[in-house]
N, CA, C and O atoms as a CHARMM CRD file, in Angstrom:
* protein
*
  216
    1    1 UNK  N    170.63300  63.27900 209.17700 PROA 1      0.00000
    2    1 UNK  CA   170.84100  64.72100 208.95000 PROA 1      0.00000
    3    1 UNK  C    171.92800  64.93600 207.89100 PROA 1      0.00000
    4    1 UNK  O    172.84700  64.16300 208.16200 PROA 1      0.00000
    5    2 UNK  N    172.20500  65.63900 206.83100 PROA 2      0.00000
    6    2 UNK  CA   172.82500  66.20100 205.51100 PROA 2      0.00000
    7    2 UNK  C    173.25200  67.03600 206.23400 PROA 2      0.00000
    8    2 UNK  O    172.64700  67.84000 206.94200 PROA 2      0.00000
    9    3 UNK  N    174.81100  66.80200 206.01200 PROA 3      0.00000
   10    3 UNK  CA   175.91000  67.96800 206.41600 PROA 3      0.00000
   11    3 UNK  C    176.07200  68.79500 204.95700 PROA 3      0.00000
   12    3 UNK  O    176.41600  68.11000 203.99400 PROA 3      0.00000
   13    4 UNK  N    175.90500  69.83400 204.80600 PROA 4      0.00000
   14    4 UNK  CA   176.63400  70.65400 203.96100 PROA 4      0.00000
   15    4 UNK  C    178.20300  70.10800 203.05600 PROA 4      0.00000
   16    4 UNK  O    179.20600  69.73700 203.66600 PROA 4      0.00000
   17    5 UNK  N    178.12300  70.15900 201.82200 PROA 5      0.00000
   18    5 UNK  CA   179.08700  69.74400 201.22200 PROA 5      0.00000
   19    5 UNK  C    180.26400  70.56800 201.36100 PROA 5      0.00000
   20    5 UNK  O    180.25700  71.70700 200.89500 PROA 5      0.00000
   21    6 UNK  N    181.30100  70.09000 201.97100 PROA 6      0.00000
   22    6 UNK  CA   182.40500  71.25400 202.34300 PROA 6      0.00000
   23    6 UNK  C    182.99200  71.98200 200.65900 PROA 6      0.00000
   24    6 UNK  O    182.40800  72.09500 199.58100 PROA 6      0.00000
   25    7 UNK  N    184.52500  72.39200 201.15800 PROA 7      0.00000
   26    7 UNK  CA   185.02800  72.97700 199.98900 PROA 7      0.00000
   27    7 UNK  C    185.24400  71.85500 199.56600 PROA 7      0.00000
   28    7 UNK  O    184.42400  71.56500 198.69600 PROA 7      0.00000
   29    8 UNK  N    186.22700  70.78600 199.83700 PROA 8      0.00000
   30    8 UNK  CA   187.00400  69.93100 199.09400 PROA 8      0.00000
   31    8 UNK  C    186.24000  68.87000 198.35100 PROA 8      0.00000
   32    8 UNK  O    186.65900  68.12200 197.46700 PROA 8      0.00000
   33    9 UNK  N    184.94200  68.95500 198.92300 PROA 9      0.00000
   34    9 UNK  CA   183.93000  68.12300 198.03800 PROA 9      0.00000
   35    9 UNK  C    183.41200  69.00900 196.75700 PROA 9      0.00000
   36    9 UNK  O    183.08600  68.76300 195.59600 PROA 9      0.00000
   37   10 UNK  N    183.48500  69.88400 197.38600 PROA 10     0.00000
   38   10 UNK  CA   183.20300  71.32400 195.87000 PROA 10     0.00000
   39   10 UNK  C    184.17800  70.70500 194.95100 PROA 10     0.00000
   40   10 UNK  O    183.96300  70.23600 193.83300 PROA 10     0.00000
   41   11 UNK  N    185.51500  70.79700 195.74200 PROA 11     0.00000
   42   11 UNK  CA   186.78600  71.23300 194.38800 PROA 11     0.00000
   43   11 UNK  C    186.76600  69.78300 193.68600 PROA 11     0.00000
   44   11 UNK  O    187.18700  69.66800 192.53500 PROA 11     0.00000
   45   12 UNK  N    186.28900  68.72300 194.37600 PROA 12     0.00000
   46   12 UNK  CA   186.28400  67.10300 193.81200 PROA 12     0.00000
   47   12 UNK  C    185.14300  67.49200 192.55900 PROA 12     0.00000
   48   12 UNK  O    185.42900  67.64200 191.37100 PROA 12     0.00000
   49   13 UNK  N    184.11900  67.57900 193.02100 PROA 13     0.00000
   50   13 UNK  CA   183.42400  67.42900 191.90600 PROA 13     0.00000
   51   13 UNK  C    183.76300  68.52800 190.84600 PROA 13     0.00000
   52   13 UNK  O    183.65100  68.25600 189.65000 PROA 13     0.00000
   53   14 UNK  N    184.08900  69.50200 191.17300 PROA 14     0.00000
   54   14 UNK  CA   184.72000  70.81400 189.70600 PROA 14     0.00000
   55   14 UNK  C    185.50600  69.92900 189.26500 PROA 14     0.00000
   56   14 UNK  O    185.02700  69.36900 188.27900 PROA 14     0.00000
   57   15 UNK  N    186.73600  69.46900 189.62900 PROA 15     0.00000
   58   15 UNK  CA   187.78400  68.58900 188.76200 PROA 15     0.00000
   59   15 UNK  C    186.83300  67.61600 187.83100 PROA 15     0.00000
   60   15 UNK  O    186.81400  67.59100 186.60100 PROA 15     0.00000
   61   16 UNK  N    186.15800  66.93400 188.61300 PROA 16     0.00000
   62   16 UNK  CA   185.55400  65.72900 187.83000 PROA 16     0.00000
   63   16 UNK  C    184.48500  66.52400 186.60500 PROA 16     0.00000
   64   16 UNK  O    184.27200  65.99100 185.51600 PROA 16     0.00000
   65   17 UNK  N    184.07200  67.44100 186.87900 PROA 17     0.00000
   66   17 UNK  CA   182.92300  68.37200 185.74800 PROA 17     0.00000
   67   17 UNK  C    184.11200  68.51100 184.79500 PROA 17     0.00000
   68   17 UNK  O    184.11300  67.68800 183.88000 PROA 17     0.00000
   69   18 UNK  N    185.07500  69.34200 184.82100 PROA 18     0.00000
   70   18 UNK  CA   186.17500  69.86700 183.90700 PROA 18     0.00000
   71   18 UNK  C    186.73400  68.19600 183.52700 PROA 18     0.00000
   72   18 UNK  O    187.39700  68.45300 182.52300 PROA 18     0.00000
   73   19 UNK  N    186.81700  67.21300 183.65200 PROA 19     0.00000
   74   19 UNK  CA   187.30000  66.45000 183.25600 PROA 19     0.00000
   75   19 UNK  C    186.97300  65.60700 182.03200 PROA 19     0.00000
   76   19 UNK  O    187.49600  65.10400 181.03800 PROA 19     0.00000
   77   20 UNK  N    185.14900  65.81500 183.03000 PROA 20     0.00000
   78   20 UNK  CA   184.38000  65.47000 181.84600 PROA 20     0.00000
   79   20 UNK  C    184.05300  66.15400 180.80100 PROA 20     0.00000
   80   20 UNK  O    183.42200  65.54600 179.93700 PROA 20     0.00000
   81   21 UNK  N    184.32500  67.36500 180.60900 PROA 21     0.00000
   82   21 UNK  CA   183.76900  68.43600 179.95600 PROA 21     0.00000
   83   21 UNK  C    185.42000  68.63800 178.71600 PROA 21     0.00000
   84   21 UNK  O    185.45600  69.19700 177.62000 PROA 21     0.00000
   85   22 UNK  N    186.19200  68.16400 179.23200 PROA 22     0.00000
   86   22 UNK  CA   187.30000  68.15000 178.52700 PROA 22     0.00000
   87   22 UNK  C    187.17100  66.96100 177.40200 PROA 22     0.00000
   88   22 UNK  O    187.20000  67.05700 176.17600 PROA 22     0.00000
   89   23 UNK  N    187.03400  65.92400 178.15800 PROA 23     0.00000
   90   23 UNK  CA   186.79900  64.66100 177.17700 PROA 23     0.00000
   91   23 UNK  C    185.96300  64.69000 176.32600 PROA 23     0.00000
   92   23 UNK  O    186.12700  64.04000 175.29300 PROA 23     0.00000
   93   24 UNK  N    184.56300  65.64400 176.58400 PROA 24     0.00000
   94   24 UNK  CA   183.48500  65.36900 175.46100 PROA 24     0.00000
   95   24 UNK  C    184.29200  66.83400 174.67800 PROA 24     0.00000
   96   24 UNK  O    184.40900  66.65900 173.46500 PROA 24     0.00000
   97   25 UNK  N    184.67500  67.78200 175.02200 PROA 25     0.00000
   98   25 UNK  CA   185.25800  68.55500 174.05200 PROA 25     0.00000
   99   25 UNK  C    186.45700  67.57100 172.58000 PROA 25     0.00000
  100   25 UNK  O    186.50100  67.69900 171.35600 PROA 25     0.00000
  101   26 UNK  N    187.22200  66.67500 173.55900 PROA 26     0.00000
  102   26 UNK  CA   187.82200  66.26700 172.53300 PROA 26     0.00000
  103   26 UNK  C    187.21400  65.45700 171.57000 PROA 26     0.00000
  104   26 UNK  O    187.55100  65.39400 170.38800 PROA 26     0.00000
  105   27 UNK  N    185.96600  64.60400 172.31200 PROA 27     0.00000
  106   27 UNK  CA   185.31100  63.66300 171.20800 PROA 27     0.00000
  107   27 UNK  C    184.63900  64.50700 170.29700 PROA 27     0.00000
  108   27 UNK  O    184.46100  63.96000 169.20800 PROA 27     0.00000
  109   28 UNK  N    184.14800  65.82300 170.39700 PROA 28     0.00000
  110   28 UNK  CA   183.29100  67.11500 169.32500 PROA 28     0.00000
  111   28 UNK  C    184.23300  67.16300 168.32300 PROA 28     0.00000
  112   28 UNK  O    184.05500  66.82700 167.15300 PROA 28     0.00000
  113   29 UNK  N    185.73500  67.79900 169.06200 PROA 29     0.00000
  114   29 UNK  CA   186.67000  68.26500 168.42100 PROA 29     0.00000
  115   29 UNK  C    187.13700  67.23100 167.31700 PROA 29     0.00000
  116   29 UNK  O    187.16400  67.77900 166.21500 PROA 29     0.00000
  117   30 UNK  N    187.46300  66.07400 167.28600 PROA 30     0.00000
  118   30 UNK  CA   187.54700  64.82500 166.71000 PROA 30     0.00000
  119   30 UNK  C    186.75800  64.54100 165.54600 PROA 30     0.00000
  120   30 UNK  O    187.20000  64.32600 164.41800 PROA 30     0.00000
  121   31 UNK  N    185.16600  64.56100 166.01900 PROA 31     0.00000
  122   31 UNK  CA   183.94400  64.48500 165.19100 PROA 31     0.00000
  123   31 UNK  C    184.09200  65.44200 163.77700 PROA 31     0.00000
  124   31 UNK  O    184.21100  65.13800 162.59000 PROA 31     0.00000
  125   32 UNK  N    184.01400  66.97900 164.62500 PROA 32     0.00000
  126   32 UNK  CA   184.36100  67.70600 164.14300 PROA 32     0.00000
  127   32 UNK  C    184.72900  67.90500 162.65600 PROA 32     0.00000
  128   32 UNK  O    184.07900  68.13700 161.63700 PROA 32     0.00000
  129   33 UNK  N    186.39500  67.67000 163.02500 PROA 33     0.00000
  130   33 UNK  CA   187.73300  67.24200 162.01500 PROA 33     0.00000
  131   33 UNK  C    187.78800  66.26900 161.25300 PROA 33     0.00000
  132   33 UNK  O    188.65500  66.06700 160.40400 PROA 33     0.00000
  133   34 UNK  N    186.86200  65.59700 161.50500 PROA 34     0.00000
  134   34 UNK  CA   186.40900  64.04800 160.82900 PROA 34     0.00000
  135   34 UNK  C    185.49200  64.70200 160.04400 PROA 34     0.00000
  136   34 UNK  O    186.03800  65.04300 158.99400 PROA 34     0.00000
  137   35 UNK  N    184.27700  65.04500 160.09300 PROA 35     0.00000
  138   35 UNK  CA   183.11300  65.62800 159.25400 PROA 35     0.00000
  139   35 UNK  C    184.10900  66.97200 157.85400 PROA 35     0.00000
  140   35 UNK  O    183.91100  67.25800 156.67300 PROA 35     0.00000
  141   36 UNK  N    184.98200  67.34100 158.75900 PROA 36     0.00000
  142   36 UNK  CA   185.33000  68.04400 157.26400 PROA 36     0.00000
  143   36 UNK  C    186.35400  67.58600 157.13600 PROA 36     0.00000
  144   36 UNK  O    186.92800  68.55500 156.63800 PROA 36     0.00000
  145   37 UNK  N    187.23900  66.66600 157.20600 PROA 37     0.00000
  146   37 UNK  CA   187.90500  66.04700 156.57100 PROA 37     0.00000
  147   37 UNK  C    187.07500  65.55500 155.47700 PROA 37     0.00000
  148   37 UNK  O    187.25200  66.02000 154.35100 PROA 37     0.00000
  149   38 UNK  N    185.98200  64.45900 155.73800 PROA 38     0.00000
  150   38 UNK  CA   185.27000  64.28700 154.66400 PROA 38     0.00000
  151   38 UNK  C    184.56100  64.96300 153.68700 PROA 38     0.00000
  152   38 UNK  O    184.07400  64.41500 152.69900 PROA 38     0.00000
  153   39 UNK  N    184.47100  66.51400 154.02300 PROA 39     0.00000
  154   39 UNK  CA   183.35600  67.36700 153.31800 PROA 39     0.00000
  155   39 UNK  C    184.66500  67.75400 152.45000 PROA 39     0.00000
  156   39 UNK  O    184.59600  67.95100 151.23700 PROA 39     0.00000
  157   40 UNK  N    185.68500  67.83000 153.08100 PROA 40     0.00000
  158   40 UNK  CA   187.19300  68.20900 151.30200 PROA 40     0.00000
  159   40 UNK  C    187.45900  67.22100 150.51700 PROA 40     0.00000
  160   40 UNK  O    188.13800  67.33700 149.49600 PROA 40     0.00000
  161   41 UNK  N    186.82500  65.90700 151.02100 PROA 41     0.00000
  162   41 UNK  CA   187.41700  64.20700 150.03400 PROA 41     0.00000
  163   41 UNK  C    186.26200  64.67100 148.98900 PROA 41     0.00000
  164   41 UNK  O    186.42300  64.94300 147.79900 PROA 41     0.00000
  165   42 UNK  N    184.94700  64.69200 149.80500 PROA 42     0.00000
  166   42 UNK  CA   183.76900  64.77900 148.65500 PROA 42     0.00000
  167   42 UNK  C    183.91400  65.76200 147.70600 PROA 42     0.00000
  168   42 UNK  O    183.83600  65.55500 146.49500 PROA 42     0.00000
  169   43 UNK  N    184.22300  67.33200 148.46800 PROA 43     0.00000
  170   43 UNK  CA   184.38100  68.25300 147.47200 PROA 43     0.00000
  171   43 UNK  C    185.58900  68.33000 145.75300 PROA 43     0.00000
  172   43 UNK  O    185.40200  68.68900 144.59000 PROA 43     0.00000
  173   44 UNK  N    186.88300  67.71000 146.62000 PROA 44     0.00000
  174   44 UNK  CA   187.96400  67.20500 145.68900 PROA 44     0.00000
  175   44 UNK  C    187.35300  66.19200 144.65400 PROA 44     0.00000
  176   44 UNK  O    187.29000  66.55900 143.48000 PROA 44     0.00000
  177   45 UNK  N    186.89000  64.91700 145.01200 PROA 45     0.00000
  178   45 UNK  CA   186.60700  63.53400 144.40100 PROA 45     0.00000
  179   45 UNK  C    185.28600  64.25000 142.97300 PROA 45     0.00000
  180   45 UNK  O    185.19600  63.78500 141.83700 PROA 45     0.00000
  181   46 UNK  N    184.52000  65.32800 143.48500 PROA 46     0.00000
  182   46 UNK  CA   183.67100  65.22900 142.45000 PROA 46     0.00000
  183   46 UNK  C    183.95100  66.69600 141.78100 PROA 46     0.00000
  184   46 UNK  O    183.41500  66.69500 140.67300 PROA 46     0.00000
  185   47 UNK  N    184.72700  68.21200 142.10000 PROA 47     0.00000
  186   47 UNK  CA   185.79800  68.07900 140.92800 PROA 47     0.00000
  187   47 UNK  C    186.46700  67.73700 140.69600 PROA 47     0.00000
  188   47 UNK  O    186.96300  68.55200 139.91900 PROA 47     0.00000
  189   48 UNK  N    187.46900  66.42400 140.80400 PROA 48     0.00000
  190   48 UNK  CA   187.86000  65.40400 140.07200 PROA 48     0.00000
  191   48 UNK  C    187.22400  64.96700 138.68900 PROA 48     0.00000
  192   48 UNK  O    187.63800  65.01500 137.53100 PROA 48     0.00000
  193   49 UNK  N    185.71400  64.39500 139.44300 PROA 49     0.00000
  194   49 UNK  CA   185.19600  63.51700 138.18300 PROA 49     0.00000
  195   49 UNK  C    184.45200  64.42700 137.62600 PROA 49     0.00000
  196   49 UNK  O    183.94200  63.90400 136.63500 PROA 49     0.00000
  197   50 UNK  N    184.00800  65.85300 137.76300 PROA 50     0.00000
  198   50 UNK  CA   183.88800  66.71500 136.93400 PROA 50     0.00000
  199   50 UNK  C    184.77000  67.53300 135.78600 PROA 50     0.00000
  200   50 UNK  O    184.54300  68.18400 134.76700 PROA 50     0.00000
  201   51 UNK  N    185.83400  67.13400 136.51700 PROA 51     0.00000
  202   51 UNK  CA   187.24300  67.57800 135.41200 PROA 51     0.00000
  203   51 UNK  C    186.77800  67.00100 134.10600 PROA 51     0.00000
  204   51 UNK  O    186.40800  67.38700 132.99700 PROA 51     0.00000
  205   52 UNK  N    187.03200  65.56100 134.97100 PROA 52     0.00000
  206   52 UNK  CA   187.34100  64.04200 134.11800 PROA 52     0.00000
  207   52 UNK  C    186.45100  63.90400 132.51500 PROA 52     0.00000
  208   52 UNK  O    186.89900  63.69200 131.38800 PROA 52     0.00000
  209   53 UNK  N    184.69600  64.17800 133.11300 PROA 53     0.00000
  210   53 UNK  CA   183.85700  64.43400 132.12100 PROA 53     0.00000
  211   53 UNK  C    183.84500  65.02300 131.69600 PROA 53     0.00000
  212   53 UNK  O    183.24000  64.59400 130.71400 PROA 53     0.00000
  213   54 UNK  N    184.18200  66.49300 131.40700 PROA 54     0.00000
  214   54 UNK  CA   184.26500  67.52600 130.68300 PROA 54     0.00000
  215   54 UNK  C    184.90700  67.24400 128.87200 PROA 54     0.00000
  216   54 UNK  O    185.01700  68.19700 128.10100 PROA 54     0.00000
């Protein structure tokens, strides 16, 4: 017979959802900041070498 999941099994698994939900926020957030970090190297580097040729 399945007893009903009390509160404190509620509040266990909310912590563990928010925990996880925190961590993949930071790996997005990371990704993120990484993807345009690179989209200003590319944008800089080729007016750079558009300067350059001119």
């Amino acid at each position: 017979m399945n007893t009903p999941p009390s509160d404190s099994d509620w509040a266990k698994l909310d912590i563990l959802l928010k925990n996880k939900d925190e961590n993949l926020n930071k790996k997005i957030n990371l990704c993120v900041s990484a993807v345009l970090l690179l989209g200003v190297f590319i944008v800089v580097f080729a007016f750079f070498i558009v300067a350059l040729f001119k």
